[in-house]
Structures are given as C-alpha cells and as structure tokens.
PDB file of N, CA, C and O in Angstrom:
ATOM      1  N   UNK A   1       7.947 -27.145  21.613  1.00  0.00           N
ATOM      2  CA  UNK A   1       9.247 -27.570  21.151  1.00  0.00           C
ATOM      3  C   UNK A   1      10.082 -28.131  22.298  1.00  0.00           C
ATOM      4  O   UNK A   1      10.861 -29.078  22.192  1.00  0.00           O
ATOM      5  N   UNK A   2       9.816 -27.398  23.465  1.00  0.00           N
ATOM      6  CA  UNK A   2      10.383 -28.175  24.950  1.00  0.00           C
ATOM      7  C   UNK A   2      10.368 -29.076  25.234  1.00  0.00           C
ATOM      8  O   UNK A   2      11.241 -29.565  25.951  1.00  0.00           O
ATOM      9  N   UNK A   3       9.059 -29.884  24.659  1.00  0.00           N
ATOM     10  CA  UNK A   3       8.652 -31.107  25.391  1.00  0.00           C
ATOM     11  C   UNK A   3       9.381 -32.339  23.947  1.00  0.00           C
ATOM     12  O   UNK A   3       9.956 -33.422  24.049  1.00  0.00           O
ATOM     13  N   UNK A   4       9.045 -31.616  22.887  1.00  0.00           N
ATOM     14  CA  UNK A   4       9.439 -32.447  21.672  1.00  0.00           C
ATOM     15  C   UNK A   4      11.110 -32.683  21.803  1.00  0.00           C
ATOM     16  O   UNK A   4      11.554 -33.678  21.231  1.00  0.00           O
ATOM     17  N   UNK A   5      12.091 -31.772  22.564  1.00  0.00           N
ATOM     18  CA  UNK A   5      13.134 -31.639  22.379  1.00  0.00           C
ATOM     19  C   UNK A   5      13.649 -32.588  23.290  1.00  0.00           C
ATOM     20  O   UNK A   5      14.553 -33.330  22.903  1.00  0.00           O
ATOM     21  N   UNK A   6      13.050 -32.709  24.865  1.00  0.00           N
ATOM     22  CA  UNK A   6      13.322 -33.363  25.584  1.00  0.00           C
ATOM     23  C   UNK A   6      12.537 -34.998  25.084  1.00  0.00           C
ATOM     24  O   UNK A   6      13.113 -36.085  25.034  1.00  0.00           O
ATOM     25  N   UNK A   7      11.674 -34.824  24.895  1.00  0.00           N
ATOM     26  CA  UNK A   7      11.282 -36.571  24.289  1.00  0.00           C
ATOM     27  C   UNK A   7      12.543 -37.109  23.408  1.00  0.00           C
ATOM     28  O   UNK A   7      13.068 -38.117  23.882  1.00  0.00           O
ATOM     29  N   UNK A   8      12.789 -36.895  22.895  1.00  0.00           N
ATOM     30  CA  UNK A   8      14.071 -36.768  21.405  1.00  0.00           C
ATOM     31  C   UNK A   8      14.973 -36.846  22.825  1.00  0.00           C
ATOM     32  O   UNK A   8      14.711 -37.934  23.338  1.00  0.00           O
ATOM     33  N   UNK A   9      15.530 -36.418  23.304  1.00  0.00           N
ATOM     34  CA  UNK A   9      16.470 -36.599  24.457  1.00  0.00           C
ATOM     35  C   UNK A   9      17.136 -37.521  25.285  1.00  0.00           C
ATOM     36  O   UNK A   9      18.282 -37.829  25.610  1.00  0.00           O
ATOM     37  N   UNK A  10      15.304 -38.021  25.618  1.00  0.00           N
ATOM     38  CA  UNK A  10      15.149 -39.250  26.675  1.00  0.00           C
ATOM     39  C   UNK A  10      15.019 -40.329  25.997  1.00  0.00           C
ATOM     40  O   UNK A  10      14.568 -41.282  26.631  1.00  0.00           O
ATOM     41  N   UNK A  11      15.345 -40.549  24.563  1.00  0.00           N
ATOM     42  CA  UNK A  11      14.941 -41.929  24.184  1.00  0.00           C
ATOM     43  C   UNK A  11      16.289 -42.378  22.978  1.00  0.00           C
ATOM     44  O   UNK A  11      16.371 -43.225  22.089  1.00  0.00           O
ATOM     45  N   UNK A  12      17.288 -41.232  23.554  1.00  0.00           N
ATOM     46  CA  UNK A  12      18.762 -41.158  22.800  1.00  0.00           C
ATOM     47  C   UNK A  12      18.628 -40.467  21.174  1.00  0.00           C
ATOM     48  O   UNK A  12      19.585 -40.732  20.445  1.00  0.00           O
ATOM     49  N   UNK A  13      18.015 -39.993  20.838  1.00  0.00           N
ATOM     50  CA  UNK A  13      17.447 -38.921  19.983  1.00  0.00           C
ATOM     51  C   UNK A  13      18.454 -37.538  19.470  1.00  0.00           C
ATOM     52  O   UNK A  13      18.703 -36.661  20.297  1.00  0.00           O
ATOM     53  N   UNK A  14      18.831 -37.472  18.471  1.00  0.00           N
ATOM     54  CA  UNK A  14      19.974 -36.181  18.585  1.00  0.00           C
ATOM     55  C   UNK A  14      18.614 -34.824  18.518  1.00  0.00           C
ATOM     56  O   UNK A  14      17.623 -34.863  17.789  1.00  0.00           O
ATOM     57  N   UNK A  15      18.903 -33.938  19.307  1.00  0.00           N
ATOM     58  CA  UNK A  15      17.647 -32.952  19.040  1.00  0.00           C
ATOM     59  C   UNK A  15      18.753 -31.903  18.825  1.00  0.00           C
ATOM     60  O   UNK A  15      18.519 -31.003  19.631  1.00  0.00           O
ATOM     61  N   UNK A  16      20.094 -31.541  17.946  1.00  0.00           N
ATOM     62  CA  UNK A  16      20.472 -30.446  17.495  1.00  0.00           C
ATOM     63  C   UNK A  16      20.006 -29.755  16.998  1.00  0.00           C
ATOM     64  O   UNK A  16      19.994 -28.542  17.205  1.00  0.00           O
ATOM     65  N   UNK A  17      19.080 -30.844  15.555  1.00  0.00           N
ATOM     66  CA  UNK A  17      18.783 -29.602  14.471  1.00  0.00           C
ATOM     67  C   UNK A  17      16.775 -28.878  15.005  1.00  0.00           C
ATOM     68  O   UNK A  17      16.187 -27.935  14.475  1.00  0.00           O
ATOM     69  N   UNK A  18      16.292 -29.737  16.102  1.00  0.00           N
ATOM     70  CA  UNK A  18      15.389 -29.162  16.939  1.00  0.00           C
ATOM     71  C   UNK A  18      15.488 -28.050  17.403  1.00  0.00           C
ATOM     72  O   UNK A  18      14.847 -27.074  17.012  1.00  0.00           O
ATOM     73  N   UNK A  19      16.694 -28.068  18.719  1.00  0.00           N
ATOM     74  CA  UNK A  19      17.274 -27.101  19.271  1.00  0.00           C
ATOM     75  C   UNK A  19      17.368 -25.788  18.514  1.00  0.00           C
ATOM     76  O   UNK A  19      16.792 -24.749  18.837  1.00  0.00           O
ATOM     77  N   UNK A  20      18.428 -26.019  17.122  1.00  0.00           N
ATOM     78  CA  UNK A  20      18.206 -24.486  16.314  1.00  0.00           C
ATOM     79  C   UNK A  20      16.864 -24.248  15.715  1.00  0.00           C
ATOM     80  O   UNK A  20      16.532 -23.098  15.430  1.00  0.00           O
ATOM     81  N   UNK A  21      16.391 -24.848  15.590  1.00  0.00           N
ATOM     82  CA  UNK A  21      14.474 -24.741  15.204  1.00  0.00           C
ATOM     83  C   UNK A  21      13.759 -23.453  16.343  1.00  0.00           C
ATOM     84  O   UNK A  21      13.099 -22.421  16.224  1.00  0.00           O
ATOM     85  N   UNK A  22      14.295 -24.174  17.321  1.00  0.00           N
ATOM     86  CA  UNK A  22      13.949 -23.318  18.611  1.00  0.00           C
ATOM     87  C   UNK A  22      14.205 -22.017  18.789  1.00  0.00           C
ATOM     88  O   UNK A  22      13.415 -21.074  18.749  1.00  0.00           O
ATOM     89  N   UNK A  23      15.891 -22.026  19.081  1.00  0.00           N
ATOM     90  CA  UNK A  23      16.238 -20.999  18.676  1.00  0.00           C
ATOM     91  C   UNK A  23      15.908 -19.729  18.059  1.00  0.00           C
ATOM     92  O   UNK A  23      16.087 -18.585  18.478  1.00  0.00           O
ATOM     93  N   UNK A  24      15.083 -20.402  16.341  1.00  0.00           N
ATOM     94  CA  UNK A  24      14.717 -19.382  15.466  1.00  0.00           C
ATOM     95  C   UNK A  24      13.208 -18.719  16.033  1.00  0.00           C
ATOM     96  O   UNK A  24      12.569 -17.668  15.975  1.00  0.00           O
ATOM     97  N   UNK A  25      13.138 -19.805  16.492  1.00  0.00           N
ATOM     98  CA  UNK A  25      11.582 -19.609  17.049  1.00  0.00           C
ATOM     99  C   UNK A  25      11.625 -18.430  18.209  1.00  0.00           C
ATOM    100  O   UNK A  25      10.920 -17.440  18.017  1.00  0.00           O
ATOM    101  N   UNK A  26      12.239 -18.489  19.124  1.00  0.00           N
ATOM    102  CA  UNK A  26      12.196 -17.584  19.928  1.00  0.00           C
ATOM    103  C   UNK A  26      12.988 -16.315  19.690  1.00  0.00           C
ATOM    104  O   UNK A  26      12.968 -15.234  20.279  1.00  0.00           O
ATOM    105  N   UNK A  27      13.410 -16.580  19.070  1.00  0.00           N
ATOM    106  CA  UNK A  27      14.347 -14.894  18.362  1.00  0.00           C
ATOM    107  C   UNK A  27      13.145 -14.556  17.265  1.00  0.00           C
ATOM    108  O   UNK A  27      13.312 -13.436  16.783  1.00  0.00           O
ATOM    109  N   UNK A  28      12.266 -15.076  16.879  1.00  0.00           N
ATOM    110  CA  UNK A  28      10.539 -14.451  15.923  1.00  0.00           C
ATOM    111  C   UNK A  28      10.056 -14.185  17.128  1.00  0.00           C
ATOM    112  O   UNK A  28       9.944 -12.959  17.173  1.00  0.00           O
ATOM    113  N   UNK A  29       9.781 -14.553  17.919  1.00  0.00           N
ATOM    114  CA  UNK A  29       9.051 -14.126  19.047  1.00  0.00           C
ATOM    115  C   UNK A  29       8.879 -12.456  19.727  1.00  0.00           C
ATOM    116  O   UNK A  29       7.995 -11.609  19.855  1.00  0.00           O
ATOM    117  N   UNK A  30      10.849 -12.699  20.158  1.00  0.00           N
ATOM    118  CA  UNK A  30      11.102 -11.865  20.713  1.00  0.00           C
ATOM    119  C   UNK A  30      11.304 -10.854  19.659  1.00  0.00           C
ATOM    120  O   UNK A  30      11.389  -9.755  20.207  1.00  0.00           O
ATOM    121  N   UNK A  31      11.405 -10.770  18.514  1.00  0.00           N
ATOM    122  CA  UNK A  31      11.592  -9.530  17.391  1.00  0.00           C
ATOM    123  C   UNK A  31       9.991  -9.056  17.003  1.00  0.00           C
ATOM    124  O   UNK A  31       9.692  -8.270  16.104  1.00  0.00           O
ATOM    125  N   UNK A  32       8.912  -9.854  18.065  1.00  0.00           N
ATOM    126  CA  UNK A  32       7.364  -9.453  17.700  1.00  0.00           C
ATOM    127  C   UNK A  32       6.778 -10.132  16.926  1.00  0.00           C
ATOM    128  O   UNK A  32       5.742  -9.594  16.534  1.00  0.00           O
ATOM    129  N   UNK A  33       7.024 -11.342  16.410  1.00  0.00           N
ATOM    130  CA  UNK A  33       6.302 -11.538  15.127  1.00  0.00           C
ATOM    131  C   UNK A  33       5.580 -13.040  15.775  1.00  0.00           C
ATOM    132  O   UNK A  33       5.165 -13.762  14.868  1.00  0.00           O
ATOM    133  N   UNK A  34       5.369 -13.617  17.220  1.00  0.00           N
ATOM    134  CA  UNK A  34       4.684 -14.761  17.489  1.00  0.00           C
ATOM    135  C   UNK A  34       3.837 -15.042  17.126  1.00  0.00           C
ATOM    136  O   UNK A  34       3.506 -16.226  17.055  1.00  0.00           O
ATOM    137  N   UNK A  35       2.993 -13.887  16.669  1.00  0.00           N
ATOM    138  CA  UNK A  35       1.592 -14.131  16.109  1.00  0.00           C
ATOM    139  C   UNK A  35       1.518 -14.703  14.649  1.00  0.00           C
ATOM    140  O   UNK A  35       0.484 -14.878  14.006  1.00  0.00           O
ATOM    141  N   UNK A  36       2.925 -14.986  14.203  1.00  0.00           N
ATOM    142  CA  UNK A  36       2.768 -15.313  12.614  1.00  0.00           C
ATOM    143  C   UNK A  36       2.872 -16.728  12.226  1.00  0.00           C
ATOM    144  O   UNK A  36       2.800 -17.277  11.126  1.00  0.00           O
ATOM    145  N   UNK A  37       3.071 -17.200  13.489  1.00  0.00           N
ATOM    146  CA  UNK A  37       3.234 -18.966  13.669  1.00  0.00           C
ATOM    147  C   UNK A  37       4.849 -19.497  12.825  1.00  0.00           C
ATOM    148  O   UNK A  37       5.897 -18.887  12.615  1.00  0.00           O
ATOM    149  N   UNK A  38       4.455 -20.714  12.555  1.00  0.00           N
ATOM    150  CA  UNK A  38       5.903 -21.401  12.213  1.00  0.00           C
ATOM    151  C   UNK A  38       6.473 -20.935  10.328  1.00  0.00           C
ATOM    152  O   UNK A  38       7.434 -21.433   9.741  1.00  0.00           O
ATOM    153  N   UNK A  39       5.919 -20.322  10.011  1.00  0.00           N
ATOM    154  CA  UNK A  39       5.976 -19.786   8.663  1.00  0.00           C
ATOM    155  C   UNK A  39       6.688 -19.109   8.887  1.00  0.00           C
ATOM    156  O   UNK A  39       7.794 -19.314   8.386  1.00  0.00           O
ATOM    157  N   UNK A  40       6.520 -17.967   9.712  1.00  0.00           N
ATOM    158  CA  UNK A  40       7.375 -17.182   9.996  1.00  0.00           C
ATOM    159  C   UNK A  40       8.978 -17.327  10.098  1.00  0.00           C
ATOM    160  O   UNK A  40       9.678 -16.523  10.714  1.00  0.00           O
ATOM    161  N   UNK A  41       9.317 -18.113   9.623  1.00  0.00           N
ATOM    162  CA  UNK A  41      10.822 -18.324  10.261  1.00  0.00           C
ATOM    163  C   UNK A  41      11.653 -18.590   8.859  1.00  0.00           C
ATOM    164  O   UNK A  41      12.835 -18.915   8.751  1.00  0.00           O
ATOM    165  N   UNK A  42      10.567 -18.327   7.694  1.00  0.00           N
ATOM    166  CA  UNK A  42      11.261 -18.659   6.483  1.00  0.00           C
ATOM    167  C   UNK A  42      11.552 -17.161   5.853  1.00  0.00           C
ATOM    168  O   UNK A  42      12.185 -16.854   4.843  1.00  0.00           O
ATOM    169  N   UNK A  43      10.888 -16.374   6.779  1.00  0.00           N
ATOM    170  CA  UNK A  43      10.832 -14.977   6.505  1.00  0.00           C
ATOM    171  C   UNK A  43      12.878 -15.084   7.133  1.00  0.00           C
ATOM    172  O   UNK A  43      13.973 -15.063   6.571  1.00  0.00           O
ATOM    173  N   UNK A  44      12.527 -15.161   8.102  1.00  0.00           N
ATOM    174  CA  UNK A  44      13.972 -14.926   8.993  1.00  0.00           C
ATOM    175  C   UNK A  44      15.040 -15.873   8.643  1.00  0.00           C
ATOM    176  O   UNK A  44      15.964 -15.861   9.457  1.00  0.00           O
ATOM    177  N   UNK A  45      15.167 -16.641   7.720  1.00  0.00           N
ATOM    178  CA  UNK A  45      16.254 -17.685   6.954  1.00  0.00           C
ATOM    179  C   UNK A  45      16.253 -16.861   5.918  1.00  0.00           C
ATOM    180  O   UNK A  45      17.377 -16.702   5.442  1.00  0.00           O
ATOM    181  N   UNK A  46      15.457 -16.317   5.432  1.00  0.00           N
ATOM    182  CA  UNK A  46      15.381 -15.540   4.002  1.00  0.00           C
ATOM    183  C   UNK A  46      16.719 -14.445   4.439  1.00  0.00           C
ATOM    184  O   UNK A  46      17.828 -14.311   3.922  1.00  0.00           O
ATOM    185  N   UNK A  47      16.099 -13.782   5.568  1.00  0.00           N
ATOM    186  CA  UNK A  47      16.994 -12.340   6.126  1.00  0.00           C
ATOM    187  C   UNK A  47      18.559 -12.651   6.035  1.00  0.00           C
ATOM    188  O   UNK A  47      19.333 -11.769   5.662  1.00  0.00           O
ATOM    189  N   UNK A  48      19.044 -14.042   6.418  1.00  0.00           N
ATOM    190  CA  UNK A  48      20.287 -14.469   6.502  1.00  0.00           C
ATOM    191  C   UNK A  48      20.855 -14.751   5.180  1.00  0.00           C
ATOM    192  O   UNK A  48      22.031 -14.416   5.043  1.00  0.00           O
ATOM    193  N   UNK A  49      20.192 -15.368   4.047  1.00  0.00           N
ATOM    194  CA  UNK A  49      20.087 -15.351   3.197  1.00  0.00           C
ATOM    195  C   UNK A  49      20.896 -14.455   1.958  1.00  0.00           C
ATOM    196  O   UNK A  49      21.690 -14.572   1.025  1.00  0.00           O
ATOM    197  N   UNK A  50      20.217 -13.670   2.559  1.00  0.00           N
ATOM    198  CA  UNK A  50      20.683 -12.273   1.810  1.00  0.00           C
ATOM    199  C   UNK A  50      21.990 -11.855   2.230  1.00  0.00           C
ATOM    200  O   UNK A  50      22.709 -11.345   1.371  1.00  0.00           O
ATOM    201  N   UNK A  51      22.375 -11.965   3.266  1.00  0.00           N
ATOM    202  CA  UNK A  51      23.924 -11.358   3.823  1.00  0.00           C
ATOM    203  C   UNK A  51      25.122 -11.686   3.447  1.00  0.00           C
ATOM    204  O   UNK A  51      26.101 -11.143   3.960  1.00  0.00           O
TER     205      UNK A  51
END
C-alpha cells in the first residue's frame, strides 16, 4: 500500500481514500488478524457499523 500510495502521489494522484485503506489495514494487523488478508477489514467496517 506504501508504494501504491506514493505512486498515486508522484504523479498528482489524491491517495486520501488509500491512506484510510491503510490505516484500516494496519489497525487489523495490529489487533492480530494479518493473517486474514484484505477481507478482513469488512469485518472491522462492520464493528463501526454497529455503533
């Protein structure tokens, strides 16, 4: 996502809605769940979801 974010960057590219992509990504990570790949993150939109 680093490299995708900065390409998007360098070629005048808005990478906001990347950036929060990221974001979600590394807060799955760090809550343990890296091993569940990019699916995983509909689990964790779901969680917000609910609130």
């Amino acid at each position: 996502m680093d490299d995708m974010i900065s390409h998007r960057r360098s070629v005048g590219v808005e990478a906001m809605r990347m950036r929060e992509v990221k974001e979600l990504m590394d807060r799955r990570i760090a809550d343990g769940h890296g091993d569940q790949g990019f699916s995983s993150l509909f689990e964790l939109l779901a969680e917000h979801s609910r609130r």
